[in-house]
C-alpha positions in Angstrom: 0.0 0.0 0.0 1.0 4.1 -1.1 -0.6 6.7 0.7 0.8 8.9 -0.9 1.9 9.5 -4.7 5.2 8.4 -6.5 8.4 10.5 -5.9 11.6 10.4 -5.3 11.8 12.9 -2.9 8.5 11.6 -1.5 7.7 9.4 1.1 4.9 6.9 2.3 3.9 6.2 5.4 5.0 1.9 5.0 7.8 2.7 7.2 6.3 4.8 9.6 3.5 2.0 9.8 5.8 -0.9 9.7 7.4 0.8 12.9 4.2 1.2 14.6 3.2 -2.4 13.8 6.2 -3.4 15.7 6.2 -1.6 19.0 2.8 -2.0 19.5 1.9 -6.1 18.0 0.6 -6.8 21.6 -1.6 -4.0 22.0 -3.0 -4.9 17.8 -3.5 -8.0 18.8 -5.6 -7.3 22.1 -7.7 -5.5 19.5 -7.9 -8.5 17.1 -11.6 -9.5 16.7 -13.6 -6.3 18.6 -15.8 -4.2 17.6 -14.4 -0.4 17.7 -16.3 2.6 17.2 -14.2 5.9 16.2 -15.6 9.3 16.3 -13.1 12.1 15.0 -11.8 9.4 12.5 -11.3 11.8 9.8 -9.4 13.9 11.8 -5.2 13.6 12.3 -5.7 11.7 15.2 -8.1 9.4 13.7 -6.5 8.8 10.2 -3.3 7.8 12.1 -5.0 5.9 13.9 -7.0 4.0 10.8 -4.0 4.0 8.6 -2.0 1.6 11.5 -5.1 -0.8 11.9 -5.7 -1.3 8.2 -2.0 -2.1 8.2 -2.3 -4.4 10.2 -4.7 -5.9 9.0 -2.9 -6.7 5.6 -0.1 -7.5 7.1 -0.5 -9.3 10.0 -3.9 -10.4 10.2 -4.9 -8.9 13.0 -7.1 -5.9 14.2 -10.8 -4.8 15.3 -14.0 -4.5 12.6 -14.2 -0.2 12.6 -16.8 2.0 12.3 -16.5 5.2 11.8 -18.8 7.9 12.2 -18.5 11.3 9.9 -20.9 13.8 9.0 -19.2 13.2 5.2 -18.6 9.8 4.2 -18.0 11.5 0.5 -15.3 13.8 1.4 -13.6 10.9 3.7 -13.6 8.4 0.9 -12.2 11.0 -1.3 -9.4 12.0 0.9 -8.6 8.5 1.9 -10.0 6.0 -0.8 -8.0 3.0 0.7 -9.3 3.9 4.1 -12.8 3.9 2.9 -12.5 1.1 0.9 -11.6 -1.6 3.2 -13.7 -3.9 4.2 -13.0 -3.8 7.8 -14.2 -0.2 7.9 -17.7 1.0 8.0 -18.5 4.7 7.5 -21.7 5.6 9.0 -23.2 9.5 8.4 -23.8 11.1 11.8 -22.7 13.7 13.9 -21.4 13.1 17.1 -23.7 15.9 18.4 -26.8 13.3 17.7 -26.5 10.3 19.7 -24.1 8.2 17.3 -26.3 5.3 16.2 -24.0 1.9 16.1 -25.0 -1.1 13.5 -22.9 -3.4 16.1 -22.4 -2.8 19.9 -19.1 -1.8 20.6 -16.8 -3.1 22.8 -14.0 -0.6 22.1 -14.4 3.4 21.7 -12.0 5.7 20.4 -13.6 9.4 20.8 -11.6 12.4 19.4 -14.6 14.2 17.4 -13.8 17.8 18.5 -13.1 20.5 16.4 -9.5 22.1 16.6 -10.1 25.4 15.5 -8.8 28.8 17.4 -11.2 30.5 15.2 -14.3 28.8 16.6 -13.3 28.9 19.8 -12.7 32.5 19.5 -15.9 33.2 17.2 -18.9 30.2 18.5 -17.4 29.5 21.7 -21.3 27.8 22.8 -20.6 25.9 20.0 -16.8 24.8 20.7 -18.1 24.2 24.3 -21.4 22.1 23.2 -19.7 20.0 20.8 -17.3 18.8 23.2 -19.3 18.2 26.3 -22.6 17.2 24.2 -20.3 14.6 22.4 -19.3 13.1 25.1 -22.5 12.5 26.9 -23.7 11.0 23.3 -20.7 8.6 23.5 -20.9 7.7 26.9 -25.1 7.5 26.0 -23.8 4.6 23.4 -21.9 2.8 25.9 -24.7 2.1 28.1 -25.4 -0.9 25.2 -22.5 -2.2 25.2 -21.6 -4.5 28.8 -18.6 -1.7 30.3 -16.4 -0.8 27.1 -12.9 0.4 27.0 -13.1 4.0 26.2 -10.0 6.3 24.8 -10.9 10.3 25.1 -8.7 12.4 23.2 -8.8 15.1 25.8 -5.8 18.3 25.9 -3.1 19.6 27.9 -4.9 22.6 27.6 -7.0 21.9 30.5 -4.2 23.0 32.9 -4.8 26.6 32.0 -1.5 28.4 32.0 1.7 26.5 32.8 3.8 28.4 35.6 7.1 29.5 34.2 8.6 27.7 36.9 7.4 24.3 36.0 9.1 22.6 33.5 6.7 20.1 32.1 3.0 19.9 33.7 2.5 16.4 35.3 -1.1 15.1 35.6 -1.7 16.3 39.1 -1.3 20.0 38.1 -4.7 21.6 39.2 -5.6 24.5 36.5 -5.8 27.7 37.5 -8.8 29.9 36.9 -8.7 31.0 33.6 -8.6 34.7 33.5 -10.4 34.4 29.9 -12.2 31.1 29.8 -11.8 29.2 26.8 -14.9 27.3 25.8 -12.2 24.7 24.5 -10.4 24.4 27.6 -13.6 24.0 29.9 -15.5 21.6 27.8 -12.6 19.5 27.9 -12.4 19.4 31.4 -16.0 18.8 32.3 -15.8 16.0 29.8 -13.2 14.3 31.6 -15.5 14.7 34.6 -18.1 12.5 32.5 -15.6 10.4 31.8 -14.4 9.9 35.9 -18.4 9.9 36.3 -19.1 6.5 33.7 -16.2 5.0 34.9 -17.3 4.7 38.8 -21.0 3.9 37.8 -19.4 1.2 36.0 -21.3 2.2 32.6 -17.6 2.0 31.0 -13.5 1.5 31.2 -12.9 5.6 30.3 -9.3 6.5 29.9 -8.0 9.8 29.0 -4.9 11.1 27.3 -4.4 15.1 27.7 -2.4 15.5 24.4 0.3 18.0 23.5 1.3 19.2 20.0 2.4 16.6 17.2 4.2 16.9 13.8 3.6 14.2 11.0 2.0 13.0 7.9 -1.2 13.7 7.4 -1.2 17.4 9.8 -2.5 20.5 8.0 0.0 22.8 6.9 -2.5 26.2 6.6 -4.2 26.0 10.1 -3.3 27.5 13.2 -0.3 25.0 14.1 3.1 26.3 13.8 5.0 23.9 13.3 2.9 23.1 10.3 3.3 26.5 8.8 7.1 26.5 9.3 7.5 23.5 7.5 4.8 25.0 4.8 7.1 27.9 4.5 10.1 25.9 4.1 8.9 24.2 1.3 7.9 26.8 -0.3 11.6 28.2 0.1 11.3 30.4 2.8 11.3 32.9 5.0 10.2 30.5 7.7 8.4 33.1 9.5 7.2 33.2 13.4 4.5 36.0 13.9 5.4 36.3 17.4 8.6 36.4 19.5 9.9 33.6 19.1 9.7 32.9 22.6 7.2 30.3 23.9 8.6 26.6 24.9 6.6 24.0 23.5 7.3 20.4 22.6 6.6 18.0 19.5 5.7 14.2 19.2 6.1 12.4 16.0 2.6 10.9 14.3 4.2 7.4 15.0 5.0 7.8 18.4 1.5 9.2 19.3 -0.4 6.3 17.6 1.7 3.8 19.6 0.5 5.7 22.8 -3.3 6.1 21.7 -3.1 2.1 21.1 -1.1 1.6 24.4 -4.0 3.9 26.6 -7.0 2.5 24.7 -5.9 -1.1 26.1 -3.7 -0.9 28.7 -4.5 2.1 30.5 -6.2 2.8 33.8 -9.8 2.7 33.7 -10.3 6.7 35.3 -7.2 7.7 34.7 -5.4 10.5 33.0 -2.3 10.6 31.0 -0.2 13.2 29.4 0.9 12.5 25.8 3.3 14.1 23.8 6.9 14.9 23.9 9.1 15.8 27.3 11.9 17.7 25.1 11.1 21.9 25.0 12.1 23.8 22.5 11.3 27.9 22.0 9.5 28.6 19.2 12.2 30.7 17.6 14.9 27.7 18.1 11.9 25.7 16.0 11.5 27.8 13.1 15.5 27.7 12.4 15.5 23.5 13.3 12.9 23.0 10.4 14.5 26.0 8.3 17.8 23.9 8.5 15.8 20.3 8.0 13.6 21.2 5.0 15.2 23.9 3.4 18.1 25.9 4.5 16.3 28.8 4.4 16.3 32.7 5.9 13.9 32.6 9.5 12.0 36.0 9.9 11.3 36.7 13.7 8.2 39.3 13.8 8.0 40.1 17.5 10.6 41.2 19.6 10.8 39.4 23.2 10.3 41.2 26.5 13.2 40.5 28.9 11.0 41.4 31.6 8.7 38.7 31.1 8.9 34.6 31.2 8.3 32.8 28.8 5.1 31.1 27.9 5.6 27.1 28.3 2.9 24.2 27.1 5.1 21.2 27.8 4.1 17.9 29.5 5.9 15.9 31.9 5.4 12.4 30.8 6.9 10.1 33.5 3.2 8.5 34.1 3.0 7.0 30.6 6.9 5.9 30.7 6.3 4.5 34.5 2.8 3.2 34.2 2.9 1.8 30.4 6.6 1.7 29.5 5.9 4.6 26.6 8.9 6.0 25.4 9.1 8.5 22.1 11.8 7.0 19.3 11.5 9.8 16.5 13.3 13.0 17.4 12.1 16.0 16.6 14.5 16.8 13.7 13.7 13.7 11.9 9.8 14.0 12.7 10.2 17.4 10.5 12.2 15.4 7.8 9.8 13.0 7.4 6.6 15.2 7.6 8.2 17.1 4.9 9.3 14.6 2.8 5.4 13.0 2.7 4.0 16.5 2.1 6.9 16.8 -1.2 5.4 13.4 -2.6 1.9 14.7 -2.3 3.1 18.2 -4.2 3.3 20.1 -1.1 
């Protein structure tokens, strides 16, 4: 299988999925003959996480029967034919703001359906908030059929509100501040990890929760509102690689790979009730970024727009990860430089 089109500069995801297939056989094969039911499959998270279980499928034999619910089965199959088109994947129309109507009880949940837009956040914050907490009450609503599923929700490190500049990475017992402007983002999250706690104690489901981080790979938009994305947009494009802001903000980046070895890791090993961070432990300021993927793409100029304040600290979203590496024995094995290589390289063979 291609996913992506000839080139010699190009490059598919085989060995990215081989990898996967790999590290995580035991966690595939815990999967092998259930019945999984994805929302937000269309998304990054969600095509990742198809792309590995077709995989291994074909090559191992092994893996759930998947629905799929999108409010465009079209548009899917378009974007991913050989997603569509494989017979262990079933796309039903729906919206996870309806309750999600399944053909077959699940016994396995993956829920990520949640919109990651800034802009509607910012501009239909009800919305943002509805969709998130709404969804989740519909999913947990489905897993009253079903006799105590496992359940993986996609939630976000965003829920710790601000990270204090004296904290290097935010474990999971961090309590979030009040926000002094609530996101609608941030909040629904939270409350739907309450739902999640909630279900889990009533004994209506096995809800685990990974509060994720920031990602580069395959498959992630280049035009949205991810940086990293747009560095590596404007590096292909032949530069400037340019950084609206100062340049100064820590953040830190998990490769596609990685993160899907994770998801699979949580959905069956984790801790019914239970949080995890995922992502990356290794910070890197923003500025430092834009020259690393200037460097790995295309040895380019880097324009910095803002000009830093020495008077105040700078702005960190970084996870500490030890749970997941204690707990689950997760460890990250792409670096960041060659994540960027790699994302690059696919988005060349696709004309990017």
């Amino acid at each position: 299988m291609r996913t992506v089109g000839d080139s010699s500069e190009g490059r598919d995801l085989v060995d990215d999925l081989d990898e996967v297939l790999e590290r995580a056989e035991a966690d595939l094969r815990s999967l092998d003959g259930r019945r999984l039911f994805v929302t937000g499959g269309t998304g990054f998270l969600g095509t990742w996480l198809l792309e590995v279980l077709v995989w291994a499928r074909r090559r191992r034999d092994v893996g759930p029967t998947i629905e799929v619910l999108t409010r465009d089965p079209e548009s899917f199959a378009t974007r991913s034919p050989h997603l569509a088109a494989d017979d262990a994947i079933c796309l039903l129309r729906g919206d996870v703001m309806a309750p999600p109507i399944s053909l077959a009880v699940p016994d396995v949940i993956f829920h990520a359906a949640t919109p990651a837009s800034a802009a509607l956040n910012d501009s239909a914050p009800t919305l943002m908030y509805d969709t998130i907490v709404d969804g989740m009450s519909n999913v947990l609503e489905l897993a009253t059929a079903a006799d105590r599923p496992r359940i993986l929700f996609t939630s976000s490190g965003a829920i710790y509100g601000r990270q204090p500049s004296d904290i290097y990475g935010l474990p999971e017992s961090h309590g979030p501040e009040k926000l002094a402007r609530p996101s609608a983002y941030h909040e629904g999250k939270r409350i739907a990890e309450q739902l999640c706690v909630e279900a889990t104690v009533a004994g209506d489901a096995e809800v685990v929760t990974g509060r994720l981080f920031n990602f580069v790979g395959p498959h992630m938009p280049l035009d949205t509102h991810f940086a990293i994305g747009n560095f590596i947009r404007d590096a292909l494009a032949g530069g400037p690689v340019v950084v609206g802001g100062d340049g100064t903000p820590f953040r830190s980046f998990q490769y596609a790979a990685d993160l899907v070895v994770w998801l699979l890791a949580l959905l069956v090993r984790g801790e019914p009730g239970r949080s995890y961070n995922v992502g990356a432990d290794d910070a890197i300021d923003i500025a430092s970024l834009a020259h690393l993927v200037a460097a790995e793409v295309g040895g380019c100029d880097v324009e910095v727009r803002g000009t830093p304040d020495p008077s105040r600290p700078a702005e960190r979203y970084v996870p500490d990860c030890t749970r997941a590496r204690v707990e689950l024995g997760l460890v990250n094995h792409v670096d960041l430089a060659e994540g960027i290589r790699r994302t690059a390289a696919w988005h060349r063979g696709r004309g990017g």
